[in-house]
N, C-alpha and C positions, 0 to 999 in steps of 0.2 A: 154674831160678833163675839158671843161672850166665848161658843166653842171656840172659835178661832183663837181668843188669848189664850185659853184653859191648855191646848196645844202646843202653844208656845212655850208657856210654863214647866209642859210636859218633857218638851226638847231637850229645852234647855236643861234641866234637873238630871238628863240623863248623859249629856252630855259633859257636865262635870263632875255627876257621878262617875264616869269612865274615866274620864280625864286624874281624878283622885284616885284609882283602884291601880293607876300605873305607876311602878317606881321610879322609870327608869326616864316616862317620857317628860323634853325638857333638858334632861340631865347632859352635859358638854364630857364630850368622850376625849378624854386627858389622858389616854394612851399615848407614848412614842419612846420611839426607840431611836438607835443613833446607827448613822450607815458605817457597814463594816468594810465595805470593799472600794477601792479607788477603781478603776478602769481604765478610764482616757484621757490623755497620755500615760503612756508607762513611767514608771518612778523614773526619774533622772533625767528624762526626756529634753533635748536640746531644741532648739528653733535660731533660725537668724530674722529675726525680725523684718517684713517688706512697708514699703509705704502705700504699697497697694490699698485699694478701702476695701476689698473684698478678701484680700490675706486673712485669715483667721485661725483660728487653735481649738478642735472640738473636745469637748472634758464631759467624761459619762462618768458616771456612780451607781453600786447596786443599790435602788429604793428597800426602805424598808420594807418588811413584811408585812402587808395592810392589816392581813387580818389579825395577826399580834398586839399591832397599834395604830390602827385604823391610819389615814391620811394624813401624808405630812407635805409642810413645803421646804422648798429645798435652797439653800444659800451658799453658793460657793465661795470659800474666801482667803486669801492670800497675804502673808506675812515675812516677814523677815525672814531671814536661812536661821536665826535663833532666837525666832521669835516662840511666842507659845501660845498665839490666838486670842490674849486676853484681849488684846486690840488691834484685830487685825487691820493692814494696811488699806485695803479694799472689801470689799463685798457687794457683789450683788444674787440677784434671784436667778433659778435656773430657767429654760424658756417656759411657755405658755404661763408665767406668772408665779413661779416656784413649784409649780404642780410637775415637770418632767423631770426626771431624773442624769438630765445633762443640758449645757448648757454652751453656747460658741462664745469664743470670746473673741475680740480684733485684734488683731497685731496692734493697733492701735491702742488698745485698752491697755496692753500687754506692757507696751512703753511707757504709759502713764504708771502703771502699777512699778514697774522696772523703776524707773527714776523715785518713785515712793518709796523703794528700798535700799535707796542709795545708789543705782548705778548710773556711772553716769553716759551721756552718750558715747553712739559708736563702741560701748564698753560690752564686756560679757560678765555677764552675774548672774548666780542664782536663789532665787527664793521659793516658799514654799505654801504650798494650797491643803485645803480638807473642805469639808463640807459639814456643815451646820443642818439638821433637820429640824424645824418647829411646828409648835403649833400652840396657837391663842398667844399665851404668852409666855409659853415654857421654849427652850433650845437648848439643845442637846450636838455636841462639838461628834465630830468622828472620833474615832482612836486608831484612825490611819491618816499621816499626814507622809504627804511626794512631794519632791523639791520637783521644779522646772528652772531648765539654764536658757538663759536667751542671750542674743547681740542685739543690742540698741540701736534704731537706728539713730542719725546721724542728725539729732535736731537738737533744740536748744534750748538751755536750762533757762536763759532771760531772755523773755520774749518780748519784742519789741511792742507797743499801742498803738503807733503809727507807722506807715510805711509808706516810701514815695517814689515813684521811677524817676528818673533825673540821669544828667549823661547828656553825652553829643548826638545820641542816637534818639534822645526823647522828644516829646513836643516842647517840653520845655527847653531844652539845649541844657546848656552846662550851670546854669541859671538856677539854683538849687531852691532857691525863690520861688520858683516856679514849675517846681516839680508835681507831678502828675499824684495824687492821693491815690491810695489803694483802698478798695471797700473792705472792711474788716466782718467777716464771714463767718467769725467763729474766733476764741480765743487763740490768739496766733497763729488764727487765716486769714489769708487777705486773696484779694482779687481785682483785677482793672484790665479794666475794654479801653486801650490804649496803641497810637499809632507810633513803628520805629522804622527806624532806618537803617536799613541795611549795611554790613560789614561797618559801623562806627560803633564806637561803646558807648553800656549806659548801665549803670547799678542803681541798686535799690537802697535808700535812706530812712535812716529812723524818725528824720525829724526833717524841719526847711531853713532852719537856722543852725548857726554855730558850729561845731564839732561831729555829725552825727557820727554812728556807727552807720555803717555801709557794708551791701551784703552784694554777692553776685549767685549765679547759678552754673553751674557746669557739671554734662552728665548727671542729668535731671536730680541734683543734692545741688540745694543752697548752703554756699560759703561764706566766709569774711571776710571782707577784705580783698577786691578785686572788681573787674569787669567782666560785662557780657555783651556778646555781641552777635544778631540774629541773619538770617542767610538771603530773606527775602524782605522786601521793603512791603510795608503792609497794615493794617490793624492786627491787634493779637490780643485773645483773650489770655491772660497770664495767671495763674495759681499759685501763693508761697504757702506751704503749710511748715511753720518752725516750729512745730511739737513734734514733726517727722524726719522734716528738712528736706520735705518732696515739692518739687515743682514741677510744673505743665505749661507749655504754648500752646496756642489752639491761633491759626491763620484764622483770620475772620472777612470773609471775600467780600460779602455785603448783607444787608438786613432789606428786607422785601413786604411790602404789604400786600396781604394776601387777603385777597378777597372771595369767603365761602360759596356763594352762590355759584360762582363760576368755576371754582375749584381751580383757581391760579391768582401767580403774583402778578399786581397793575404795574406798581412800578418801586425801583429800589430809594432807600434813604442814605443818601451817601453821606460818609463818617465827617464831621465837621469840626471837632477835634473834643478831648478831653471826656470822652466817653459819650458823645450825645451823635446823632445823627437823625438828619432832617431833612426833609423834602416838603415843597410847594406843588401838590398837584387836585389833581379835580375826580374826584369820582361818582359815577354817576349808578343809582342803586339797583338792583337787577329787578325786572317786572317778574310778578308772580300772579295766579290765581287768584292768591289772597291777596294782594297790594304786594309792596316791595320792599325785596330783597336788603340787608343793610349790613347784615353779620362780615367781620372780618376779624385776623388775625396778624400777624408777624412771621415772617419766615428766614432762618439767618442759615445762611450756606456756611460750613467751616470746613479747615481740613486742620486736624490734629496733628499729636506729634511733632511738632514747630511747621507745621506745610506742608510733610514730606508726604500725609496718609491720603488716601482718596479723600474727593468733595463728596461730605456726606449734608442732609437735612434737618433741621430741628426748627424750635418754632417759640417763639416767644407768646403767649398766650396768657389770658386773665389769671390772674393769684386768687382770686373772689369771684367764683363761681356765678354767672346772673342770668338769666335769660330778657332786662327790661335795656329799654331805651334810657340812654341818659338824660339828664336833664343841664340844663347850667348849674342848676343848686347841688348835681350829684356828688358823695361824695369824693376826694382824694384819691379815696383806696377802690373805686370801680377803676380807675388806669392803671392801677399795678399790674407788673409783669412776671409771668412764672415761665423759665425756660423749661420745654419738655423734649425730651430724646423722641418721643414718638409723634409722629405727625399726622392727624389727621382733619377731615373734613369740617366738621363741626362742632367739637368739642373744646371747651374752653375760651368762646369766643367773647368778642363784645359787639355789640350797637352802634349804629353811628348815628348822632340826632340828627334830626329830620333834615334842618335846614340846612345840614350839608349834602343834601342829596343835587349833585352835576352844579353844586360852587366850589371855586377854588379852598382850597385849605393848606394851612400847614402843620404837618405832620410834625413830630420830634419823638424820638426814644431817649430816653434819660437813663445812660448806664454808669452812675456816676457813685461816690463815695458816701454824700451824707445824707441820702433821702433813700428809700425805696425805689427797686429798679421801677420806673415807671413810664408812661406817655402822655403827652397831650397832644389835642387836634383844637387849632384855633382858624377863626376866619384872618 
């Protein structure tokens, strides 16, 4: 035992011995330089802004030279047309975490950044970008700054907190009382699983009392001041985003439960009105090996583009990943709903408790404004 410590003593002693014999180890390498070269886009470069989410604008820079000032990260950032960077408008990191030397931005950021320096929608203005290199806690500006010119799209400087469908074409009728909520998605996005009627009008409100302001859609730009009115009589998933002024119809033909095992739908929940749809039916669990079967999801048939695209599939599916059986005490958020573009067999699924294995039940999807998209199954 006593070698054993004498050894230890011995390690260790040489190991700080070494550790002292080294200048440099330790020491925080506070090199950096500052980027010389813009690249992407060229100076002066124009864009018309889309509402698209996938429109974007790609911006490269020459990295510094590592081995003159070892690693830096990189920050792009955007200012006035006479601004001078002391505080710029925006900033963010380039990809992989400031470490790339170029960065995409959105059309959408683009507008955001756009209306920061004053222009206003629908308008053309130009401001301007450089990039910032740091590191720890030093930054270093360029000493090349490039204007970029855009058009704005066509969205709105005051954005409404609430939104409501209402109209002769709503569930609500003209009944402003009684107009249909929009889920609000994101600041001045909204969205609602809502039933219309064909060739009558129906606009969108800020409020259910008094005076609102009221908006319409035409030629996928939301407007002010006006009507709309849809081609097919139907449910429709609807979209307003007023930070762009883009809207979406999506036909929603019906919502389907879809049962894993067998790899099909039992049977549809027909739309009952104000975003919920529900059915009374019986499903009985599929035998297995192991015992039975129970796993199921949501299946919603839509057609885009206000009807006009093919009937395509998607699938409403767990938000909270589980693999266990519910219980009564489980909580809330095991029925939360996550719609997914890709549809498969058994991913994403939930459990049915026991005791509804071949008793009736009633189903309900809740696609409504002030809860989480969700469902329940009650006896």
């Amino acid at each position: 035992m006593k070698d054993i410590f004498k050894k230890l003593i011995f390690v260790t002693s040489a190991v700080l011995a070494f550790t002292g014999c080294s200048d440099n180890m330790g020491d925080t390498d506070s090199r950096l330089a500052k980027v010389n070269t813009l690249l992407e886009p060229a100076d002066g470069n124009s864009v018309v802004l889309e509402p698209s989410a996938s429109a974007s604008v790609y911006f490269e820079w020459d990295a510094v030279n590592a081995a003159e000032a070892g690693t830096a990260l990189y920050q792009i950032a955007f200012d006035k047309a006479d601004g001078d960077f002391s505080n710029p408008v925006y900033m963010m990191y380039a990809n992989n975490n400031g470490y790339n030397n170029y960065v995409t931005v959105t059309h959408k950021q683009l507008n955001q950044i756009a209306g920061k320096v004053g222009i206003k929608p629908a308008d053309t203005g130009t401001f301007k970008r450089t990039v910032f290199s740091s590191k720890g806690m030093q930054s270093m500006k360029s000493g090349v700054e490039n204007t970029i010119t855009v058009t704005r799209l066509a969205g709105f400087e005051d954005l409404p907190i609430d939104v409501y469908v209402t109209g002769e074409a709503s569930e609500g009728g003209t009944d402003l009382a009684k107009g249909h909520k929009m889920k609000a998605v994101a600041v001045g996005e909204f969205e609602v699983y809502t039933k219309l009627t064909a060739g009558k009008p129906f606009s969108f409100a800020d409020s259910k009392s008094g005076t609102p302001r009221t908006f319409y859609t035409a030629d996928g730009v939301i407007k002010e001041n006006g009507t709309t009115t849809v081609a097919k009589d139907g449910v429709y998933r609807i979209t307003l985003d007023f930070n762009t002024g883009a809207c979406s119809y999506t036909l929603v033909n019906r919502i389907s439960f879809y049962f894993c095992p067998e790899d099909k739908t039992l049977f549809d929940l027909p739309y009952i009105g104000y975003g919920i749809f529900q059915a009374r039916e019986t499903v009985t669990f599929h035998p297995e090996s192991w015992g039975r079967d129970e796993r199921y999801k949501f299946r919603m048939f839509i057609q885009e583009n206000g009807g006009a695209d093919a009937e395509k599939e998607v699938e409403w599916a767990t938000l909270n990943q589980t693999d266990a059986r519910p219980t009564p005490s489980s909580p809330e958020s095991y029925y939360y709903l996550l719609l997914l573009e890709d549809v498969t067999q058994w991913d994403n699924k939930w459990k049915l408790i026991g005791d509804f294995d071949g008793v009736p039940a009633t189903y309900t999807i809740y696609l409504t404004a002030d809860q989480p998209y969700t469902h329940s199954i009650v006896k």
